[in-house]
C-alpha positions in Angstrom: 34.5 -200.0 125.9 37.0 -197.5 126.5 40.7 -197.1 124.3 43.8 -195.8 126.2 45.9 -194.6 124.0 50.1 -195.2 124.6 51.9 -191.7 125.9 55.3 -192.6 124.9 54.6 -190.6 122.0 51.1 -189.4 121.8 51.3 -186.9 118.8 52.3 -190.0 116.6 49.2 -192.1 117.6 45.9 -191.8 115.0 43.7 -192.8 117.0 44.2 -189.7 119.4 43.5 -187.4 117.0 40.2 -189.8 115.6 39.0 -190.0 119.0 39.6 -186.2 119.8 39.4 -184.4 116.2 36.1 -182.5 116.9 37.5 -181.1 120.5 40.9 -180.0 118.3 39.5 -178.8 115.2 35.9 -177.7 115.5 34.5 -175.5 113.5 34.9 -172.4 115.7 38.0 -173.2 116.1 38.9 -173.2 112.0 36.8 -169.9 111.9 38.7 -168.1 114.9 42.2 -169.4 112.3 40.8 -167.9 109.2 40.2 -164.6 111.1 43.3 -164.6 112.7 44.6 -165.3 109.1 42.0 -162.3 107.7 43.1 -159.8 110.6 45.9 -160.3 112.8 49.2 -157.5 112.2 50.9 -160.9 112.8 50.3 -162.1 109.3 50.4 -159.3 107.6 52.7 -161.1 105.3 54.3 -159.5 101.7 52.1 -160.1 99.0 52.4 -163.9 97.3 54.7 -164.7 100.3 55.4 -168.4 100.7 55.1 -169.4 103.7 55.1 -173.0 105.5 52.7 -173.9 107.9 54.3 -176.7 110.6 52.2 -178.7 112.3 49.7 -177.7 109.8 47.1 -180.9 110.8 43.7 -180.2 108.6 44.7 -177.2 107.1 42.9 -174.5 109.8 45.9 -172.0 109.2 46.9 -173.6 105.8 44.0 -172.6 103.9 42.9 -169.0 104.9 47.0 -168.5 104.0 46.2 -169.8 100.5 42.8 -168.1 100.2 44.8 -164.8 100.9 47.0 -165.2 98.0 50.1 -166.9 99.4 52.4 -170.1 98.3 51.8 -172.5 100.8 53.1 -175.7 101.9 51.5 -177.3 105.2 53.9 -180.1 106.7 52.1 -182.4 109.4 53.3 -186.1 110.5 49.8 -187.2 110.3 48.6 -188.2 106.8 44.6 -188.5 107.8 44.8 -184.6 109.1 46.8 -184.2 105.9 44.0 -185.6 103.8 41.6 -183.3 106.1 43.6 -180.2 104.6 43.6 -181.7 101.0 40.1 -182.1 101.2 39.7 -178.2 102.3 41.8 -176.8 100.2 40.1 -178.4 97.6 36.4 -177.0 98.5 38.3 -173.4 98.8 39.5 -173.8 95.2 42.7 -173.1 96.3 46.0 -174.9 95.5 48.7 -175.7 98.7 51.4 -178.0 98.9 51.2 -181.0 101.7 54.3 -182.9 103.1 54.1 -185.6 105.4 56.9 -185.4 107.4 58.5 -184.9 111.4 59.2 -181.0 112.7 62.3 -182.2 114.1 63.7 -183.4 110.6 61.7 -181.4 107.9 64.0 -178.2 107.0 64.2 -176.9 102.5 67.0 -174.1 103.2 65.9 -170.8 102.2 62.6 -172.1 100.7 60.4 -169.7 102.5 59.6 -166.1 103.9 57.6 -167.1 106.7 57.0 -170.0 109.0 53.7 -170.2 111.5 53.7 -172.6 114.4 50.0 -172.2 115.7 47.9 -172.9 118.4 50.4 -174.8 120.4 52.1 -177.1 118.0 55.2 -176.4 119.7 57.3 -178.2 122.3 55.5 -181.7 121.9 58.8 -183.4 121.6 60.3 -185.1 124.7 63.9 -184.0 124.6 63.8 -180.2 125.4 67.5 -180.4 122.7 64.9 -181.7 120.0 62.4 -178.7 120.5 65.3 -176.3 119.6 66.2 -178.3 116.9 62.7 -178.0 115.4 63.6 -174.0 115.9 67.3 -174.5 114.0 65.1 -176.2 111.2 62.8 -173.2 110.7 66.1 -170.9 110.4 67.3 -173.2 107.9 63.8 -173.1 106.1 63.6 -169.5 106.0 65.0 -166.7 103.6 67.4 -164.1 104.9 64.4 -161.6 106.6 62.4 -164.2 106.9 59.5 -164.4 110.0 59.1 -167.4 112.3 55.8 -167.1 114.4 55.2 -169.4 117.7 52.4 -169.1 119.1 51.8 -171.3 122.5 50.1 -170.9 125.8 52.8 -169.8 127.9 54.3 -170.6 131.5 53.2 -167.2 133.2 49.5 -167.5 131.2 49.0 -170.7 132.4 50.5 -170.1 136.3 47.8 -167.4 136.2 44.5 -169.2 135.3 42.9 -171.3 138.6 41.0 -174.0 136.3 43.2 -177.2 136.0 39.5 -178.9 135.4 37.7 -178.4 132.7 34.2 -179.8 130.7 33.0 -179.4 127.2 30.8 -180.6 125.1 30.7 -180.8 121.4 29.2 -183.2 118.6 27.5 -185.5 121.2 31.0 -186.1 122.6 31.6 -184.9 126.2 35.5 -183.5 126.9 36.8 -183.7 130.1 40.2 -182.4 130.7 42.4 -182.2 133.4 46.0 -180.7 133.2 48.6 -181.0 135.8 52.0 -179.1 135.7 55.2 -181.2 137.0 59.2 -181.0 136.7 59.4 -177.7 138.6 57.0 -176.3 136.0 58.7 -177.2 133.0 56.1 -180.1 131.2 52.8 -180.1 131.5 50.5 -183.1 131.3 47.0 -183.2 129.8 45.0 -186.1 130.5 41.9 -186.2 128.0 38.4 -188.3 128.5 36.1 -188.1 125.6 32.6 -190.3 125.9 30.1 -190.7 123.4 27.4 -192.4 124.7 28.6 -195.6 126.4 32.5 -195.5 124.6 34.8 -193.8 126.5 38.6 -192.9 125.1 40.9 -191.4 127.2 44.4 -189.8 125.9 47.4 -188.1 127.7 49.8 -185.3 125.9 52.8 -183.9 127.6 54.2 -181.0 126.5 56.9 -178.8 127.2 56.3 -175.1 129.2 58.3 -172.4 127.9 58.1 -168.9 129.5 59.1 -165.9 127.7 62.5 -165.4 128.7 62.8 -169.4 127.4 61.8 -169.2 124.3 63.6 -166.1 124.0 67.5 -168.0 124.8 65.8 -171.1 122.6 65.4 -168.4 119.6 68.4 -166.9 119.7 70.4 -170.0 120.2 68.5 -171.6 116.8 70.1 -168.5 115.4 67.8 -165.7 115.4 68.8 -162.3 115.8 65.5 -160.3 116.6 62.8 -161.8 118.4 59.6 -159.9 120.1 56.5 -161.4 122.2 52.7 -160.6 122.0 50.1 -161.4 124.0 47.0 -162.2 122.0 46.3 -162.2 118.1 46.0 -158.5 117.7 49.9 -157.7 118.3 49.1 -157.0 122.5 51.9 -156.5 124.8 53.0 -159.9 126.8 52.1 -158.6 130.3 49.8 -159.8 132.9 46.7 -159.4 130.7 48.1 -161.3 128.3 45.9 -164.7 126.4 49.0 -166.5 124.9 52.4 -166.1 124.1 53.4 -165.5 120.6 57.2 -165.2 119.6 57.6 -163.4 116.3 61.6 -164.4 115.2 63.4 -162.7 112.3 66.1 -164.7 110.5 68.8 -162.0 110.2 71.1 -160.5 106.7 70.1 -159.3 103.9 66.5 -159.8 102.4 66.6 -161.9 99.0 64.8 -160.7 96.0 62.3 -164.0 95.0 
């Protein structure tokens, strides 16, 4: 049997992240978020800071966040991944607050002192306009002060690496996945094959490719008057070595007392 999933608008479909939940959110995969949470300079956040995780999904980034003492609210348009992040917080004995709702319309002006955008949950939405939008959002949604953190694979990452095929296997599912960059290098498309036995799902997303210097222009545009780039978790340069690239955006004026 195999399930092909619709690519109009493939973050919105269930069954994609069903068929391809252990791939996306293994277990290594929450414990490399809760160290990153744990150790990174890049969330070195003020004490009891409230801070929104978008795209949150189960909760990988949502509940170290809580566990390390801040007010968190995780927004995600999927309310099974929701659920997922209920469930964990739950175990961890730790309270969050979830909101089902779309990047490109979910702003509370001023509500928070830091937003995190993780593990490429940005630049999934079709209309390159929308993607800044979802940018203009997280200004609104931030304090003046406040920290906006992107973190994506970026254009000159990705035009450095030679594997465009790639095989995994995890759960008794086998992953096969094989990207292709198009539009003058400004989208890339991931097609996905997961089998299990004798079903076999397939999935395609498309995101958009941002480079540095993009995301920089996007940034400032949404409104954001300092912006720096790293290149992996620890606070690295972005340079030739670098692993992803991670915009770290400060909302300028005045910080607010809470």
């Amino acid at each position: 049997m195999s399930d092909v999933h619709d690519t109009g608008a493939w973050f919105a479909d269930q069954a994609f992240w069903r068929d391809f939940y252990p791939h996306l959110f293994s277990a290594e995969r929450a414990a490399q978020a809760a160290r990153i949470v744990e150790r990174s300079p890049l969330f070195r956040f003020p004490a009891g800071a409230r801070v929104l995780d978008l795209c949150c999904g189960p909760g990988l980034f949502t509940v170290p966040l809580a566990r390390a003492g801040h007010a968190v609210t995780g927004v995600d348009l999927s309310a099974p991944l929701l659920e997922r992040a209920r469930r964990g917080s739950r175990e961890a004995g730790v309270g969050v607050r979830l909101v089902e709702a779309d990047m490109l319309a979910f702003a509370e002006p001023e509500a928070f002192d830091a937003v995190v955008n993780m593990f490429t949950s940005f630049g999934y939405l079709d209309r390159h306009e929308d993607n800044v939008q979802v940018l203009r959002n997280a200004h609104t949604s931030l304090v003046p002060g406040g920290t906006l953190l992107v973190d994506v694979v970026g254009k000159e990452v990705l035009a450095r690496r030679d594997e465009r095929v790639s095989l995994s296997e995890l759960e008794g599912k086998v992953l096969v996945q094989r990207d292709t960059v198009f539009d003058d290098w400004s989208r890339l498309r991931s097609d996905w094959y997961s089998i299990e036995g004798t079903r076999a799902a397939t999935a395609s997303m498309t995101i958009h490719l941002y480079s540095a210097a993009e995301l920089r222009d996007m940034l400032c545009g949404a409104g954001f008057t300092e912006v720096r780039f790293h290149g992996d978790y620890e606070g690295g340069p972005y340079d030739h070595r670098a692993e992803r690239l991670i915009a770290v955006a400060t909302k300028g004026g005045d910080v607010r007392g809470r």
